[in-house]
Each structure stands twice: as structure tokens, then as C-alpha cells.
C-alpha positions in Angstrom: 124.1 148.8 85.7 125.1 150.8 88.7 121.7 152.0 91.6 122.7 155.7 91.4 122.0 155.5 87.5 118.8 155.9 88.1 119.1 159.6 89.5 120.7 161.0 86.3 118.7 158.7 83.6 115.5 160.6 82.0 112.5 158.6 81.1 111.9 159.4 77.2 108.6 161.3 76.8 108.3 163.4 74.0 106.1 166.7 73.9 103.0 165.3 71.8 103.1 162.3 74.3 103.0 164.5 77.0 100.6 167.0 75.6 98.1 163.5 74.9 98.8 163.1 78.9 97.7 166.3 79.7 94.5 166.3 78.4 94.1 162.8 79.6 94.4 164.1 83.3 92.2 166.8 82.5 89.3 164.5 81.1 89.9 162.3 84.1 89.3 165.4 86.8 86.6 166.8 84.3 84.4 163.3 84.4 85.0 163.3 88.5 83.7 167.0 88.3 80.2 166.2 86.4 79.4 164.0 89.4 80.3 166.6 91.9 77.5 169.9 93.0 77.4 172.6 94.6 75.1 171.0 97.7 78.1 168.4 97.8 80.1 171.3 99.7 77.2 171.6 102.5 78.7 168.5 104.0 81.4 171.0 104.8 78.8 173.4 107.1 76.7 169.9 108.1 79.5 167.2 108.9 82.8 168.9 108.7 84.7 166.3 111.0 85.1 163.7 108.3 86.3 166.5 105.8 88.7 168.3 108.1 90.1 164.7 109.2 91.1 163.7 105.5 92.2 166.7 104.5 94.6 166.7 107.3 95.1 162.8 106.4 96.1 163.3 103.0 97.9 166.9 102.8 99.4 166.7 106.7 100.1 163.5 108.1 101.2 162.1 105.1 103.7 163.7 103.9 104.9 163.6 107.3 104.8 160.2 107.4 106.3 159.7 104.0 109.0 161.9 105.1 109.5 159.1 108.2 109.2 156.7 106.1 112.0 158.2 103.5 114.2 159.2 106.5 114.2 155.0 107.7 114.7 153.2 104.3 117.1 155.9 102.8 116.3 155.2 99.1 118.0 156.8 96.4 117.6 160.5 95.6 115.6 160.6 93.2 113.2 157.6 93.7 112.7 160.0 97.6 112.0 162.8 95.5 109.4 160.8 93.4 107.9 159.1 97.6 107.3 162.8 98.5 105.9 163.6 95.3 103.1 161.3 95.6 102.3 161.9 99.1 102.1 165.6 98.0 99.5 164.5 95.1 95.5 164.8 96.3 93.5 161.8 96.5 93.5 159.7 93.2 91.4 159.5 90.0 89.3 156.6 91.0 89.2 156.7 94.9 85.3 157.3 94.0 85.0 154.1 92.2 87.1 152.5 95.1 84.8 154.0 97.8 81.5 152.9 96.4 82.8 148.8 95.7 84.2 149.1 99.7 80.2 150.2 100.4 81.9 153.7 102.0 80.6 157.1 102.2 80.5 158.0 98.2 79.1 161.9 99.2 82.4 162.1 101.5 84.6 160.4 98.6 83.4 162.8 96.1 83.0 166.2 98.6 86.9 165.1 99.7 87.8 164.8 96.1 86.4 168.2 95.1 88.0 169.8 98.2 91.6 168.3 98.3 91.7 168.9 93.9 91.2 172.6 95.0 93.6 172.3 98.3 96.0 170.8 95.9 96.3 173.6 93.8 98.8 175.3 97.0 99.4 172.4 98.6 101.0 170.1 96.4 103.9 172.4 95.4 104.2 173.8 99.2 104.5 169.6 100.3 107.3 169.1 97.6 109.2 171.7 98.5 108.6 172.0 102.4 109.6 167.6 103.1 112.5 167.9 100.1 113.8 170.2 101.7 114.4 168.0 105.4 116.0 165.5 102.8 119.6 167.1 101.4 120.0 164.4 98.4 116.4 165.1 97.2 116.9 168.8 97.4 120.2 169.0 95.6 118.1 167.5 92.9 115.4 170.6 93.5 118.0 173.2 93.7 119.7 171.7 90.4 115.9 171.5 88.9 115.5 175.2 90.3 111.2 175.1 90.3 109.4 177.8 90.4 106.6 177.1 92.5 104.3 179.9 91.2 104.5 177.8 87.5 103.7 174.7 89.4 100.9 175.7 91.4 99.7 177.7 87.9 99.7 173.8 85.8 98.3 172.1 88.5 95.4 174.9 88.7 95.3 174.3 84.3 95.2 170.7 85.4 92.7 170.1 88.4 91.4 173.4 88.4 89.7 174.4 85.6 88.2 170.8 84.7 86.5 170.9 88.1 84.9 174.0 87.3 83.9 173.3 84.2 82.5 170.1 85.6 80.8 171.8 87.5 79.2 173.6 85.9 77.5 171.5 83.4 76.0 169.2 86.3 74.8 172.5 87.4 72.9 173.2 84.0 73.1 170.1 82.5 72.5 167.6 84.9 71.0 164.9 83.3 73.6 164.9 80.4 76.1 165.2 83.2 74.7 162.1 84.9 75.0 160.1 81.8 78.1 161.6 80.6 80.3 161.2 83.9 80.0 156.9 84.0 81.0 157.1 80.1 84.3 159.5 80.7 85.3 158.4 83.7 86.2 154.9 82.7 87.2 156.1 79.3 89.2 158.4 80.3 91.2 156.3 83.1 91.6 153.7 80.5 93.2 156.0 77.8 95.6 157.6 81.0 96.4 154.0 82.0 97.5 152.8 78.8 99.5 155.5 78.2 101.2 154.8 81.6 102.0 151.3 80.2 102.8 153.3 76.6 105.5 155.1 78.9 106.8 152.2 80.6 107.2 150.3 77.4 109.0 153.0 75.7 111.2 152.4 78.7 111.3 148.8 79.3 114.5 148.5 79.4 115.3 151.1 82.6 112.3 149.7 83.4 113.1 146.1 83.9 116.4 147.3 85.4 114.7 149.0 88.1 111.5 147.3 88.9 112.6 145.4 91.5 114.1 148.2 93.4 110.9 150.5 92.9 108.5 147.6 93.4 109.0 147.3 97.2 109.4 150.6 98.2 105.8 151.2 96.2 103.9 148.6 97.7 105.4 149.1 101.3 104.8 153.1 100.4 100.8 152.5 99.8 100.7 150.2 102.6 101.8 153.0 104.7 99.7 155.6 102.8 96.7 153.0 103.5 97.7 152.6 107.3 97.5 156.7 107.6 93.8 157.3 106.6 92.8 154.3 108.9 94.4 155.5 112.0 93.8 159.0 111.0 89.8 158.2 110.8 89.9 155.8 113.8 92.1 158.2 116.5 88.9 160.6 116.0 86.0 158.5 116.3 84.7 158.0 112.8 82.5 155.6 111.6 82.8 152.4 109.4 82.1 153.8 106.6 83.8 157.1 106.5 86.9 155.5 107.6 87.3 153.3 104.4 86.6 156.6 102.6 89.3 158.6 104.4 91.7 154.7 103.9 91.0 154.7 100.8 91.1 158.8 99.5 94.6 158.8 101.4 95.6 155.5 99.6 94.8 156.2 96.5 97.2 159.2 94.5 96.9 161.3 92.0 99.9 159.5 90.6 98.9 161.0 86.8 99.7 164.5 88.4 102.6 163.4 90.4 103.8 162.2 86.3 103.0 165.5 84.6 104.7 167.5 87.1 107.6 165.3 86.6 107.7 165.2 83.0 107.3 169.1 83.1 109.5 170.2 85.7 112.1 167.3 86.0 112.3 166.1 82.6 111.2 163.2 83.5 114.0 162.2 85.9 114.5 158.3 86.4 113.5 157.3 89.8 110.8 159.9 90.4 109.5 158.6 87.4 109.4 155.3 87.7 108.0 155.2 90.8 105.1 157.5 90.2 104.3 155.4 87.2 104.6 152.1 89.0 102.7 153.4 91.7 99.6 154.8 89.1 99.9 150.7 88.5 99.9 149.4 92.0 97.4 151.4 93.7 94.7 150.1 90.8 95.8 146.9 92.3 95.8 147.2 96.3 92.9 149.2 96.1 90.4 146.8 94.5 91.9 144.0 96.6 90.9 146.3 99.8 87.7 147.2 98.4 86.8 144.0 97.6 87.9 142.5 101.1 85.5 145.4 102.5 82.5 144.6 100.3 82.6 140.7 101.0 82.9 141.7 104.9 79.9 143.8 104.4 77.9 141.8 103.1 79.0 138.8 105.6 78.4 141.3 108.5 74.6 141.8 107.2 73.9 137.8 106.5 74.7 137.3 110.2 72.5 140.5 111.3 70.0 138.5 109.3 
């Protein structure tokens, strides 16, 4: 089977599967969001170095750098198109999680997380377009797709937006339920939208297995990359140890389940953007424990020897 198949196949996903991953996402953002308060966004009047610095990490530098990275490896159009549609994704379901094994700043995991789900909104259409555009192969595939970005921005608000406030909002009158509720969902819920990742991928196994191998590096060097951003980002301005694994880790760690819906809706469900958003919602499960846990056993090393 010829490479450039993969920029004209479409990954089968019917409506009632897609429809289960929509409200998957949304239960995902909505267990993240009863965790999340109001006084969370005073860290933005208090300490707003750290937040301004991953913003910037995850919605500036790298797409740019994905772009770089795009520009040197020249991978097919449509697995590009799928590289700049993660880097345009906010910071992933369970950076939290991630953060608080690594012993990093949790309040900054979760006040990024409710800042760049809301930044998002704008900025994850405005990324796709804006870097596709630099790259003619990927945007002959968006001029043939012909988005509108006012319908993107609106499903990614249906998405991220209105779970958050919702969230919200219970935590705010409800927050001992919320407390209890948010551990429950927010493994349940990231179960359910990982195995209908693997549901997806087995449907497919045959493009799939075709493609892996092709996809696999370009992920893995991809999140290194992604990885390597937050840390210099957080360390060329001075931040500490702990809120630079946050900022590693939040720009590390996609929204890979949006970068999947947005496909499925708007690019009906194009091969290589497909398959290597879905791959990645694997892989970044993967190289984040394995950073967190390097982080946790250093930590605790570091305070034997200060004992």
C-alpha cells in the first residue's frame, strides 16, 4: 500500500460512535471542572508569571515549534495537518493527574487547565488555521475541507466550554459532592474515552497496522519535542522546580480527544490526522507517567539525602 494513501483514506466512525465520544470529552472536562474554583483564578492577580509562561508555552511556542518541527521532517499532508492539530489542542485531560505523581504545582496544573480550556475556545481554531497555512500540502487539504472557523470555535465552546462552567458551578454550591464526585468521573470518564480510542483503532486495525510504524515515530519524537518546550519555556524565565514540571508536563500532555472530535467533525475523519491524534491520545498516557514517575522517585531521593 502506497504512503500517500493515507491522505485520502477516512477512518470509519459512525455518528452514534461519535456522538458516545462527544459526551465522553464532555464528562472528561466536566470531572476536571468540579475540582476547579473560582479563588483558583486569583493565582492569576497573585502569581501570574507561571500562568502567562504556559499559556504562551502551550498556545505560542508550540505551535511554532511544531511548525519547525513539520517544516524539517516533511511528513505527509495529512499526518502535518493532524502535528498542528495537536499542538493547537490545550493542555490534556489528565495533565492534573500527571502533575500531582511528578509532586508539581497541582493549583498551577488545575488554574492552567481552566485558563487554556477557555483560551482554547479562539485559539485552537486560529492555531490550525494560522501554522496550516505556512505549510501548502496541509492547507490544500483545509481549502478542500473549506472550515468554517466560527463552527469550530462554536463545538469546541459545546465541548470545553460549557462543561467547565457547569463544573463550576456545582463545586461552587455543591462542594462536598463535587469533591467526591470529581476522583469518581475523572478516572471513569478517561477510561470510557480511552477505550473508545482503542474501539476506533480496532475498527481500523487494518489502516492501522499499515501505518503505525510511520505515525509511531513522528509521535513519540513529536511529544518529545512538546515535552522539551514547557521545560525550556519554564527554565529561560526563572521558574521553580516545581512549576516547571507543571508547565513540562501541561505543554506535553494534549487534548488529543479534542484534536479527534474536530477531526471526525470537520475532516471526516481523514487518515493521517486521524491516526496520529489517536496514537498520540495513546502515547502521551505512556511518556507522561514514565516522566512523572522519574520526577517522583528523584523527589523523594533528593529529600532522603536532605535528611
Amino acid at each position: 500500500m502506497s504512503e500517500t494513501i493515507i491522505d485520502t483514506i477516512h477512518i470509519n466512525f459512525n455518528e452514534e460512535s461519535l456522538w458516545v465520544l462527544n459526551v465522553a470529552l464532555a464528562l472528561v472536562m466536566f470531572g476536571i471542572a468540579l475540582e476547579i474554583s473560582i479563588s483558583d483564578f486569583k493565582e492569576l492577580f497573585k502569581k501570574p508569571k507561571p500562568i502567562v509562561v504556559g499559556v504562551l508555552s502551550q498556545f505560542l511556542v508550540l505551535p511554532a515549534v511544531t511548525f519547525l518541527l513539520v517544516f524539517i521532517i516533511q511528513p505527509l499532508p495529512s499526518v502535518a495537518l493532524g502535528m498542528i492539530m495537536v499542538a493547537a489542542c490545550p493542555g490534556g485531560n489528565i495533565s492534573n493527574f500527571i502533575t500531582h505523581i511528578a509532586k508539581g504545582n497541582s493549583a498551577l496544573s488545575i488554574c492552567l487547565t481552566a485558563v487554556a480550556t477557555i483560551l482554547a475556545i479562539f485559539m485552537t481554531p486560529l492555531n490550525l488555521e494560522f501554522w496550516s497555512s505556512f505549510y501548502p500540502p496541509a492547507a490544500a487539504i483545509l481549502k478542500q475541507v473549506a472550515i468554517e472557523p466560527l463552527a469550530m470555535v462554536k463545538l469546541v465552546f459545546l465541548l470545553l466550554g460549557i462543561p467547565l462552567i457547569i463544573g463550576m458551578l456545582v463545586n461552587y454550591y455543591f462542594s462536598v459532592f463535587a469533591k467526591k464526585a470529581a476522583k469518581l468521573l475523572k478516572i471513569g470518564s478517561l477510561v470510557f474515552f480511552v477505550v473508545l480510542i482503542f474501539i476506533a483503532l480496532y475498527a481500523n486495525r487494518v489502516i492501522f497496522l499499515e501505518y503505525v510504524l510511520y505515525v509511531f515515530w513522528i509521535v513519540v519524537l513529536h511529544n518529545l519535542v512538546a515535552f522539551f518546550t514547557g521545560f525550556s519555556m519554564a527554565k529561560a524565565f526563572g521558574l521553580s522546580s516545581e512549576n516547571t514540571k507543571t508547565i513540562t508536563i501541561e505543554t506535553g500532555i494534549q487534548n488529543s480527544g479534542l484534536g479527534l472530535l474536530l477531526i471526525f467533525t470537520f475532516f471526516d475523519g481523514l487518515g493521517g490526522m486521524a491516526l496520529l491524534t489517536a496514537f498520540w491520545g495513546i502515547w502521551h498516557l505512556v511518556s507522561g507517567l514514565i516522566l512523572a514517575s522519574f520526577w517522583s522517585s528523584k523527589t523523594l531521593a533528593d529529600k532522603k539525602e536532605v535528611a
